[in-house]
mmCIF file of the N, C-alpha and C atoms, coordinates in Angstrom:
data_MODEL
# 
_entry.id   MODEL 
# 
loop_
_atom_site.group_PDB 
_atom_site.id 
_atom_site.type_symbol 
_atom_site.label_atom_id 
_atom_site.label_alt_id 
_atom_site.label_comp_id 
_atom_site.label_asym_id 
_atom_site.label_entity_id 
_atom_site.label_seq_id 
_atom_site.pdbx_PDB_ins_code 
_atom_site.Cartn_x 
_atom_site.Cartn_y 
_atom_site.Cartn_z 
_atom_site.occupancy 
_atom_site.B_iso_or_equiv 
_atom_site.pdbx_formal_charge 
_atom_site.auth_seq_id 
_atom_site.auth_comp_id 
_atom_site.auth_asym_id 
_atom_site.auth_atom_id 
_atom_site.pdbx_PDB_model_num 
ATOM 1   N N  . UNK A 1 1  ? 125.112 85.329  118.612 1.00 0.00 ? 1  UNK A N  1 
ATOM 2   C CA . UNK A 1 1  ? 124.172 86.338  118.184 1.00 0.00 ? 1  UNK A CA 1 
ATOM 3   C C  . UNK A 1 1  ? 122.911 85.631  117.683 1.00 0.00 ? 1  UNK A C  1 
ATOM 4   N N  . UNK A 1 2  ? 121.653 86.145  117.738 1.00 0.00 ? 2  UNK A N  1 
ATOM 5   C CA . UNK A 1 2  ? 120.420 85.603  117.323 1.00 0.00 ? 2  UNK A CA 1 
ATOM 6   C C  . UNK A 1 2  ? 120.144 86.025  116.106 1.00 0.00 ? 2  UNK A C  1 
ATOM 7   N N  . UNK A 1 3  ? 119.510 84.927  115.511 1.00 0.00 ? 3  UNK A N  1 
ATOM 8   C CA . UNK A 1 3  ? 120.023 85.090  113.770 1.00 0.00 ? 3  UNK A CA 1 
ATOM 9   C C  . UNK A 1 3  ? 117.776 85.331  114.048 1.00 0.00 ? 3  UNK A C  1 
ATOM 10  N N  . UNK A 1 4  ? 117.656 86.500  113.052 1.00 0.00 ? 4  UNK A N  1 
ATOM 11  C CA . UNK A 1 4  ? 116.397 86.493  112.350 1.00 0.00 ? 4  UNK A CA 1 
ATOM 12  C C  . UNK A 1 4  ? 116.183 87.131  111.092 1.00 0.00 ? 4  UNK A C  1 
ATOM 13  N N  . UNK A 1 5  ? 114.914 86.339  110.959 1.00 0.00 ? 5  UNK A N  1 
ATOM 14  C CA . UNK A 1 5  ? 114.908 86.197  109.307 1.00 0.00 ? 5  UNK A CA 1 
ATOM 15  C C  . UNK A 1 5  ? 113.228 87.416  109.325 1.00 0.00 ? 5  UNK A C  1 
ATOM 16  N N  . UNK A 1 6  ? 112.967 88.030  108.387 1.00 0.00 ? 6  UNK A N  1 
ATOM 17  C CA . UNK A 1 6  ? 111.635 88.563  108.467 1.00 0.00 ? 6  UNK A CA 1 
ATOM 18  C C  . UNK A 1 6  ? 111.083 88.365  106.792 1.00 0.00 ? 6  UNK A C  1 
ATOM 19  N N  . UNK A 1 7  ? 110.156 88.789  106.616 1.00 0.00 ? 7  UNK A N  1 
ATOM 20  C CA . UNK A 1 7  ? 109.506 88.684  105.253 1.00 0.00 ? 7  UNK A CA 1 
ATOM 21  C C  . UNK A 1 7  ? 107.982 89.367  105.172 1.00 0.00 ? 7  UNK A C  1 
ATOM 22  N N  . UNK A 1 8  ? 107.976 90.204  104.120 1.00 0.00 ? 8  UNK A N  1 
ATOM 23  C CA . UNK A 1 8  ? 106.622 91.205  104.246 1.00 0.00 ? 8  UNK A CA 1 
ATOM 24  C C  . UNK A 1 8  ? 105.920 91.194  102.955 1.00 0.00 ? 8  UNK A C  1 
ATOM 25  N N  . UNK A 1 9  ? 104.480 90.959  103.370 1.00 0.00 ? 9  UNK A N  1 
ATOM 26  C CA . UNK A 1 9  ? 103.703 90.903  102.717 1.00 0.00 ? 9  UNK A CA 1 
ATOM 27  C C  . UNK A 1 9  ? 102.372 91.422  102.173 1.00 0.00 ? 9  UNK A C  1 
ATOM 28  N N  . UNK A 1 10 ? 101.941 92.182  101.044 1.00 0.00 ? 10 UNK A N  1 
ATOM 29  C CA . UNK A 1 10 ? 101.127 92.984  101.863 1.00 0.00 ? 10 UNK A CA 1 
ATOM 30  C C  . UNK A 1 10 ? 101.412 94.774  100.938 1.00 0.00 ? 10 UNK A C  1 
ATOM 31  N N  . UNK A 1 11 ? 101.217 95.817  101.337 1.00 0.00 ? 11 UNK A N  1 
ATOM 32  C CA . UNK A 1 11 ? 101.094 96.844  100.609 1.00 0.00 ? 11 UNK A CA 1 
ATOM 33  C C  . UNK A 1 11 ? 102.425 97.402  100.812 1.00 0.00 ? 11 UNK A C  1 
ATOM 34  N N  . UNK A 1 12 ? 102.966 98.762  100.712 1.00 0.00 ? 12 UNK A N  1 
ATOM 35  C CA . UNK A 1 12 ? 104.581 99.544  101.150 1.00 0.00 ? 12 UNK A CA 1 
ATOM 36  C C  . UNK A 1 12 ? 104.207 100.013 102.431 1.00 0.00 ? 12 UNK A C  1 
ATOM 37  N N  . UNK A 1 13 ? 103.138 99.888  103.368 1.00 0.00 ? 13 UNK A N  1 
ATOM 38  C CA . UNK A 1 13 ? 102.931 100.604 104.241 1.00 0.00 ? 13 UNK A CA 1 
ATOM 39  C C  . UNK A 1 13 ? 103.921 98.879  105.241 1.00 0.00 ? 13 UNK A C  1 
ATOM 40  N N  . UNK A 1 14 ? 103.060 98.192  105.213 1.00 0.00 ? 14 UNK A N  1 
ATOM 41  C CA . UNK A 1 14 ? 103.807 96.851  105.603 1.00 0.00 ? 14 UNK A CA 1 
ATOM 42  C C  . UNK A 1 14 ? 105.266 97.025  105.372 1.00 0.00 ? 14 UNK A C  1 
ATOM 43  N N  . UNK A 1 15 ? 105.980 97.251  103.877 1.00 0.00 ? 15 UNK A N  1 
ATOM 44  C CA . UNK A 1 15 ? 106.830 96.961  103.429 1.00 0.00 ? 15 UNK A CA 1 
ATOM 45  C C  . UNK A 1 15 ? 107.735 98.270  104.677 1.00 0.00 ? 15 UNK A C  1 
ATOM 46  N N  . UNK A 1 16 ? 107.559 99.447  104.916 1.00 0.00 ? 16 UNK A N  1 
ATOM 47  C CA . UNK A 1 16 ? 107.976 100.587 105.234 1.00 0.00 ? 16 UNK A CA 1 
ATOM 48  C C  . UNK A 1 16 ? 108.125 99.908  107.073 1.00 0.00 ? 16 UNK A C  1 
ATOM 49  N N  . UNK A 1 17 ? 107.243 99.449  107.912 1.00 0.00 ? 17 UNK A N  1 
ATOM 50  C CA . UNK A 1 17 ? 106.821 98.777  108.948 1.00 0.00 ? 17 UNK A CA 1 
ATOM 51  C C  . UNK A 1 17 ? 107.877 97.665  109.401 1.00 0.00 ? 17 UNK A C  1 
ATOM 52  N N  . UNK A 1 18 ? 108.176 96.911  107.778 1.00 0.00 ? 18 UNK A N  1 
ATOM 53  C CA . UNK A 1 18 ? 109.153 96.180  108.128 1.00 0.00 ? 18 UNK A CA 1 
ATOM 54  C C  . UNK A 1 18 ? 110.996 96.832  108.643 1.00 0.00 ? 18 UNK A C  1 
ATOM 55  N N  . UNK A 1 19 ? 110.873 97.551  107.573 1.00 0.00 ? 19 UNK A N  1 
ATOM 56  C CA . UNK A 1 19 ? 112.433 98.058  107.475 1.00 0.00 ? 19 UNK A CA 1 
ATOM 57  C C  . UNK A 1 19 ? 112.358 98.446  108.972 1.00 0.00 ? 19 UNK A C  1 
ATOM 58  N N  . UNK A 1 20 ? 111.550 99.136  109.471 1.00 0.00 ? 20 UNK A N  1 
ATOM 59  C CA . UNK A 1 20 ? 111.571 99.911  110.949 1.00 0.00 ? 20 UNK A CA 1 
ATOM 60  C C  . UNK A 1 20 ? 111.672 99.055  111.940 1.00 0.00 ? 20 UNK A C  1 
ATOM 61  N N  . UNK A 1 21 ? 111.038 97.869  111.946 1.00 0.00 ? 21 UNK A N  1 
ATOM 62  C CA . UNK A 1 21 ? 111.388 96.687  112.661 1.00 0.00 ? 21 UNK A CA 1 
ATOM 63  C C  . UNK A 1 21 ? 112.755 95.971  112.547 1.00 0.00 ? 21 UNK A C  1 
ATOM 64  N N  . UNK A 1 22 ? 113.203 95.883  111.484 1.00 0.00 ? 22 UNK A N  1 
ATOM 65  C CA . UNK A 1 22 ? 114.517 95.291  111.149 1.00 0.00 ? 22 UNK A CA 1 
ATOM 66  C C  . UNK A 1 22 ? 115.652 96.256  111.638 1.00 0.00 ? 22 UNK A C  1 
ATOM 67  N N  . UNK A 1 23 ? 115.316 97.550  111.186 1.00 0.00 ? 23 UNK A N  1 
ATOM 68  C CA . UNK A 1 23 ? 116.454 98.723  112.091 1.00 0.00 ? 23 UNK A CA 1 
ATOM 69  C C  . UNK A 1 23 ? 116.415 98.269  113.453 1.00 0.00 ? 23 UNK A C  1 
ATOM 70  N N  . UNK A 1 24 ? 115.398 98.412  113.708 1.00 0.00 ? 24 UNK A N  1 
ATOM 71  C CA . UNK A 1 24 ? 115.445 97.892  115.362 1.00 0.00 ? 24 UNK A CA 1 
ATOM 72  C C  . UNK A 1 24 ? 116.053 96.829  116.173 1.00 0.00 ? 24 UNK A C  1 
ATOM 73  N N  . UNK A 1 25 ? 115.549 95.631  115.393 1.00 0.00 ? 25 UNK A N  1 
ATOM 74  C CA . UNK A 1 25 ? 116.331 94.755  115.717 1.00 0.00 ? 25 UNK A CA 1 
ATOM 75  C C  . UNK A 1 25 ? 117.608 94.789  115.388 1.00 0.00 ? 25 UNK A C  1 
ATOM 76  N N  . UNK A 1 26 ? 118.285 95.028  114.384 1.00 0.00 ? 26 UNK A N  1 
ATOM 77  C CA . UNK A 1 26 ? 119.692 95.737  114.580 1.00 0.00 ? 26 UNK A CA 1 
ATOM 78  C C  . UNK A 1 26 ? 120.518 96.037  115.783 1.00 0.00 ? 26 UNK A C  1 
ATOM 79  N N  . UNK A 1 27 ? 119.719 97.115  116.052 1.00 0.00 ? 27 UNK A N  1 
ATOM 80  C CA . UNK A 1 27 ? 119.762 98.288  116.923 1.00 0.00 ? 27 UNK A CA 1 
ATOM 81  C C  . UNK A 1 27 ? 120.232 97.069  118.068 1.00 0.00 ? 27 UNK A C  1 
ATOM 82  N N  . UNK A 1 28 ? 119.566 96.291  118.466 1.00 0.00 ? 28 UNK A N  1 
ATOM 83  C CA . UNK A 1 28 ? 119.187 95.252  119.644 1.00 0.00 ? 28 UNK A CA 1 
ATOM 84  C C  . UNK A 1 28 ? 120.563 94.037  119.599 1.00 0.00 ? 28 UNK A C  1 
ATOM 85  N N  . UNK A 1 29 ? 121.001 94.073  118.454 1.00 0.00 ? 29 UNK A N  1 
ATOM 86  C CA . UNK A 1 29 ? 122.430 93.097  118.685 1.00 0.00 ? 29 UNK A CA 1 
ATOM 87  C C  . UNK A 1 29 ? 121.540 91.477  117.489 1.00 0.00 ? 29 UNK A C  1 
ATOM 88  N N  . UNK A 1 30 ? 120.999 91.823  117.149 1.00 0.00 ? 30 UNK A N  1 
ATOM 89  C CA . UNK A 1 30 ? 120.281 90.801  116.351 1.00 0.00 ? 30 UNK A CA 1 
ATOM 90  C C  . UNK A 1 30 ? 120.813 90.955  114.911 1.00 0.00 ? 30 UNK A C  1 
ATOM 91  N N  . UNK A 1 31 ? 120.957 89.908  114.432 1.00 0.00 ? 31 UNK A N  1 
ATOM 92  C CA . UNK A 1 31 ? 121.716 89.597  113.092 1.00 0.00 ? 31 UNK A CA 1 
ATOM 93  C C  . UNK A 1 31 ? 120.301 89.131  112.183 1.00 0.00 ? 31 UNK A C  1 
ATOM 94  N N  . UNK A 1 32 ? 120.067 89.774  111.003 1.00 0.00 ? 32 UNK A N  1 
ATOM 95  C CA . UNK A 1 32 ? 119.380 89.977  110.159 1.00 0.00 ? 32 UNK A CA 1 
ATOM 96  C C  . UNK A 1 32 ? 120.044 88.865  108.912 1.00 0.00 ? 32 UNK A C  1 
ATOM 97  N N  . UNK A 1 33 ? 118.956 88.020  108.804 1.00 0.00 ? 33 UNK A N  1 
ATOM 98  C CA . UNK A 1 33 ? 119.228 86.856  107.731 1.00 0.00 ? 33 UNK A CA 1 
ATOM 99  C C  . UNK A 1 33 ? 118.808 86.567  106.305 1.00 0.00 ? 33 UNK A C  1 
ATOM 100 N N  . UNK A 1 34 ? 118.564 86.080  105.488 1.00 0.00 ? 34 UNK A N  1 
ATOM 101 C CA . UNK A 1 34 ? 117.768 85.872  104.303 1.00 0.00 ? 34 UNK A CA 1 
ATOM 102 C C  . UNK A 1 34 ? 116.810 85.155  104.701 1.00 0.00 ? 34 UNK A C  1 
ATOM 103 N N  . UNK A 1 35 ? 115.119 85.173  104.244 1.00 0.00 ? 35 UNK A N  1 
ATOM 104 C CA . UNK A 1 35 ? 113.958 84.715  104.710 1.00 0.00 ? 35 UNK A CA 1 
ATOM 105 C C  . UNK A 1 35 ? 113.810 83.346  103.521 1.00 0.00 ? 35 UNK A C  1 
ATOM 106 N N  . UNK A 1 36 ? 114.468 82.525  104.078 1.00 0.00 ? 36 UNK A N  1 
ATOM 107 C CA . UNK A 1 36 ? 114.435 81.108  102.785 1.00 0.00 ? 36 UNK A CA 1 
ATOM 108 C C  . UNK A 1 36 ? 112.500 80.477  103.265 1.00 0.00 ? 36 UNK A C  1 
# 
């Protein structure tokens, strides 16, 4: 599985942008990591 990491920066509109991206990638078989 493909490991990714994300990190947002920036106002809640970004912050809101991210989560929707991260569902997605989900969605896609992608494993969601901690952003060290």
């Amino acid at each position: 599985m493909t490991r990714v990491a994300l990190t947002t920066l920036g106002c809640k509109v970004n912050q809101y942008e991210s989560a929707e991206i991260i569902e997605d990638l989900k969605k896609r078989g992608f494993d969601i990591v901690p952003f060290d």
